[in-house]
N, C-alpha and C positions, 0 to 999 in steps of 0.2 A: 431252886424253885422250878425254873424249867430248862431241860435239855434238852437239844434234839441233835443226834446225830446221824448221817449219812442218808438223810433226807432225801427222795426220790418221788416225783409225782409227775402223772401224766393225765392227758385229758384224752376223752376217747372217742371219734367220731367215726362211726361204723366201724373198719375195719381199719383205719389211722389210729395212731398213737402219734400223740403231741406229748414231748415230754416239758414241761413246765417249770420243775426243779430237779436240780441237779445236783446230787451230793454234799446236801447244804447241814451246816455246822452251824450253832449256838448255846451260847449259854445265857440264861437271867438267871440271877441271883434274886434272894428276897429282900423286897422293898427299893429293890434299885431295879431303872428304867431303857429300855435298849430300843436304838430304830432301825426298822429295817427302812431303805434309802434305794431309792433306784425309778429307771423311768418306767413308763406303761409299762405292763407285760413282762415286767424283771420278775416274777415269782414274789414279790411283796405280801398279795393278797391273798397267793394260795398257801405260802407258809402260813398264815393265820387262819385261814379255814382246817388247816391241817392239821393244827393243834387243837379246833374244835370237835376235828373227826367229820366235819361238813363235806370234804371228797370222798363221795361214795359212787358205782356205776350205777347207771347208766353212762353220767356225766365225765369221773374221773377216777382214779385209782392211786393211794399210796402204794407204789411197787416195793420200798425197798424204806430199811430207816428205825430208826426208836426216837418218839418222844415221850421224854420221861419227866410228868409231873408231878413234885413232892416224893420224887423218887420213885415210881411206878411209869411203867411203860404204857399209854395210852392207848398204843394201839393193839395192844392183850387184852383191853375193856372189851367187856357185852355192851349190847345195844343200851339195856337198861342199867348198867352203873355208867355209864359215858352222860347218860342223860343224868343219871342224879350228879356227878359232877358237874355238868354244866348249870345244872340249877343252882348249885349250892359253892361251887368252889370258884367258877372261871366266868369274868363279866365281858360283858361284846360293846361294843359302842360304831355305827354304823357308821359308811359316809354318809348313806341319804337316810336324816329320819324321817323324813313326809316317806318316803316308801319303806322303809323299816316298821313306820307305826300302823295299825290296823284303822280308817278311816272310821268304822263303825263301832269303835271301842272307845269310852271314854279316859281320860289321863291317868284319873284315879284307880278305874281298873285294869289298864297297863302295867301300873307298878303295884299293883296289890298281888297281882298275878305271881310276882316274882319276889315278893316280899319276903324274908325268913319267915318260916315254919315256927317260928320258938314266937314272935307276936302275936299275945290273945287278941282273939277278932275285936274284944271289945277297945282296943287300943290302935286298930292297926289302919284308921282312918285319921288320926292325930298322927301318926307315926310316917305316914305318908307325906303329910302335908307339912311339918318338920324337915324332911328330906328333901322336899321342891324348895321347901323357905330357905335350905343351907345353901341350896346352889341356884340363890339369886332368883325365884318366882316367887313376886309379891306377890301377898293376897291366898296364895297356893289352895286354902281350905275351901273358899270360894269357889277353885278353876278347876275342883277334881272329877268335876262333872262335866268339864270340857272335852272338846271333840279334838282331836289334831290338829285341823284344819282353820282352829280357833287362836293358834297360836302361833308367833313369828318363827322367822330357821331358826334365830338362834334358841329361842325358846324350847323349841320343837328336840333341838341336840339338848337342853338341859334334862328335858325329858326321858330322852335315851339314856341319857348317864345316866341320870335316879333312877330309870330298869335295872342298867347293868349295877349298881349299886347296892340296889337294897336286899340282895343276897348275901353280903359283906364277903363279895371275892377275893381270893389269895393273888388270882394275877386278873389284871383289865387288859383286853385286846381293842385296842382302838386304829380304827382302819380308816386314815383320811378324815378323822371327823369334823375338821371346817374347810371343808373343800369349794361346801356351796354355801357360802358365809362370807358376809362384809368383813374387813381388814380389822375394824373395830371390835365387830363379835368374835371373831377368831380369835384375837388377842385377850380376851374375857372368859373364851371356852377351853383355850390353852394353859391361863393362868388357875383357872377351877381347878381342871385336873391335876396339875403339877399340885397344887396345894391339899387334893383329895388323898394323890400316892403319899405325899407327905404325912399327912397328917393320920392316917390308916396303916400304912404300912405295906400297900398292895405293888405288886410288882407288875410293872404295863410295858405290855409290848406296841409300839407304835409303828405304824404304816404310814410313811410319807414320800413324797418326792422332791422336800424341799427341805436341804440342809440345816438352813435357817430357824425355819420349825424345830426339827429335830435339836438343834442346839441347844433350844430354849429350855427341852423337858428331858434332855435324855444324856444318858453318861457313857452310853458302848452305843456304836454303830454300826452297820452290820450293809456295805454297797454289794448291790444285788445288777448283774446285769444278765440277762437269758438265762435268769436262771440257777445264777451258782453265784456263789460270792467271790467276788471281787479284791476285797479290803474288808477287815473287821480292825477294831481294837476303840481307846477310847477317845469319844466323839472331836476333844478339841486337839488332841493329837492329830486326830485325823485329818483334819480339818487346816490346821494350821500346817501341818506337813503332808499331804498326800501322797504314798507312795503310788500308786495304782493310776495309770494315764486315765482312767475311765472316771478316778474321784477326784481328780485335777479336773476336769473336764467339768463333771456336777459344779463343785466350789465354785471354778471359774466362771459357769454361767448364774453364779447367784447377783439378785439386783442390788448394786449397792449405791452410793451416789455419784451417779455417772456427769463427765462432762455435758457440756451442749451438744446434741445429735449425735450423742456417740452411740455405736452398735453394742446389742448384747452378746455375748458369745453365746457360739450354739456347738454341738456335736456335729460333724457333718454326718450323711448315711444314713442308716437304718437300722433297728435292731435284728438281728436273723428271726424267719422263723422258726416256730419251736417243731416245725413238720419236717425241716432239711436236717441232713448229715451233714453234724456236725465234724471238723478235724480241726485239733488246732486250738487257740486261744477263742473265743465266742466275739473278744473286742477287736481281734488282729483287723479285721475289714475298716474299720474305724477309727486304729490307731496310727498317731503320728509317727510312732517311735518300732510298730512291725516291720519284721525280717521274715528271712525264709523259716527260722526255728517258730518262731510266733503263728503262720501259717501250718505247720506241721504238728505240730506239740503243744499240749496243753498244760499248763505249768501246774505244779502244784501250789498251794496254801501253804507260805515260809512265813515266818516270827521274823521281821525286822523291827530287834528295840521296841518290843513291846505292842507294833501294829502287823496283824497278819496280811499278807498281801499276797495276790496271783500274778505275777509278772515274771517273764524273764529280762525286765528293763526295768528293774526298779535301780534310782539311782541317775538312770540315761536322761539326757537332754533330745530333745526333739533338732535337727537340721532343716535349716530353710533350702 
């Protein structure tokens, strides 16, 4: 369903070049779900705009790469087939929908907007209001006349979904979507979607920073740090064995039920920036387990048993 190979994007201020991603590799398949994992500024969110074809200059440039959906290269699209694509084949779901949703639009013509083409007008007000009521808006035929502003976060992200929805997408790109949502409604907008991929067959790429999440909805993982990927393979492998210092690190600081007053584990450092020259591995500054080679060299992407990892330490123990 989607590919993207040797992935390269930068962002461009005057005559800077920040480079963002960096030789970045994935596969989704159809109907099965993959996340990309990593902290701020790992390239998360700009592999998903990049698959929308949303890095363009002024702001940023795909230098270098093929992603290829439904087995075409995306980035061979004209302006005008990229757009009919996006309307008709690839769904978006934001982190913020109060700022995703247009203030002076109501609900109803939000998602009319983006409705398939094949719904006679004379149906496609029942047909709306069907698609709010499948994902949990009571009353929906009532509220389509509603402002944004009328409705709760979590409500507000149901709304984003039923956008990116009612196109009937081959892949959903969901980027953070309960970031700014109580623990309750996350866990409501999490189980929606997983039940949507399911029950549809859509293939969704997820943007998160939290393992845990990602557990919940997603079968391949894809840890992103500056940049480049870190660790790929599948999620509970990963998870339960981390090869990569940097996805021991994630796991280890997930919250689980901690003694009295115990500490959370953190990362210590900083992520580099994406303006310095780079040599070397991007986590060596960071890692317990760097040497001189780790400072000098940057490891390649190896197949260990099924999980790809960037290490010249996979396997090593850290020394106190």
């Amino acid at each position: 369903m989607l590919e993207i190979r040797g992935l390269r994007v930068v962002y461009l201020a005057g005559k800077r070049r920040m480079v963002a991603v960096r030789n970045v590799d994935l596969e989704l398949s159809t109907g099965s779900a993959v996340a990309l994992v990593g902290e701020s500024g790992s390239g998360k969110s700009t592999i998903a705009l990049s698959v929308m074809r949303l890095i363009r200059p002024p702001v940023g440039k795909i230098e270098a790469g093929r992603i290829e959906f439904a087995g075409e290269d995306l980035l061979t699209f004209s302006e005008s087939r990229m757009r009919d694509v996006l309307h008709k084949e690839i769904g978006y779901v934001p982190q913020d929908p109060a700022a995703a949703l247009d203030p002076l639009c109501t609900i109803g013509r939000h998602i009319n907007e983006t409705l398939s083409a094949s719904v006679p007008s004379s149906e496609r007000r029942t047909a709306i209001a069907n698609l709010l009521e499948s994902l949990g808006v009571k009353n929906a035929r009532s509220r389509l006349g509603s402002y944004p502003h009328e409705f709760s976060g979590g409500m507000q992200q149901r709304v984003a979904i039923a956008i990116a929805l009612a196109k009937h997408p081959k892949l959903l790109i969901a980027d953070e979507p309960t970031t700014a949502l109580d623990v309750t409604t996350q866990l409501g907008i999490l189980t929606l979607i997983d039940r949507l991929r399911r029950e549809n067959g859509i293939s969704l790429l997820f943007v998160t920073h939290d393992f845990s999440i990602a557990r919940l909805l997603c079968q391949q993982v894809v840890v992103l740090y500056a940049g480049e990927v870190m660790e790929k393979g599948p999620i509970n492998d990963v998870m339960t064995n981390p090869r990569h210092p940097y996805t021991k690190a994630l796991v280890g600081a997930i919250l689980r039920e901690p003694a009295p007053r115990s500490r959370l584990l953190a990362i210590p450092g900083q992520p580099p920036s994406p303006v310095d020259v780079r040599v070397g591995c991007p986590f060596a500054p960071r890692c317990p387990l760097a040497d001189a080679k780790c400072a000098k060299e940057n490891p390649p992407l190896e197949n260990y048993g099924g999980v790809a990892a960037a290490c010249w330490k996979v396997g090593a123990k850290a020394t106190q």
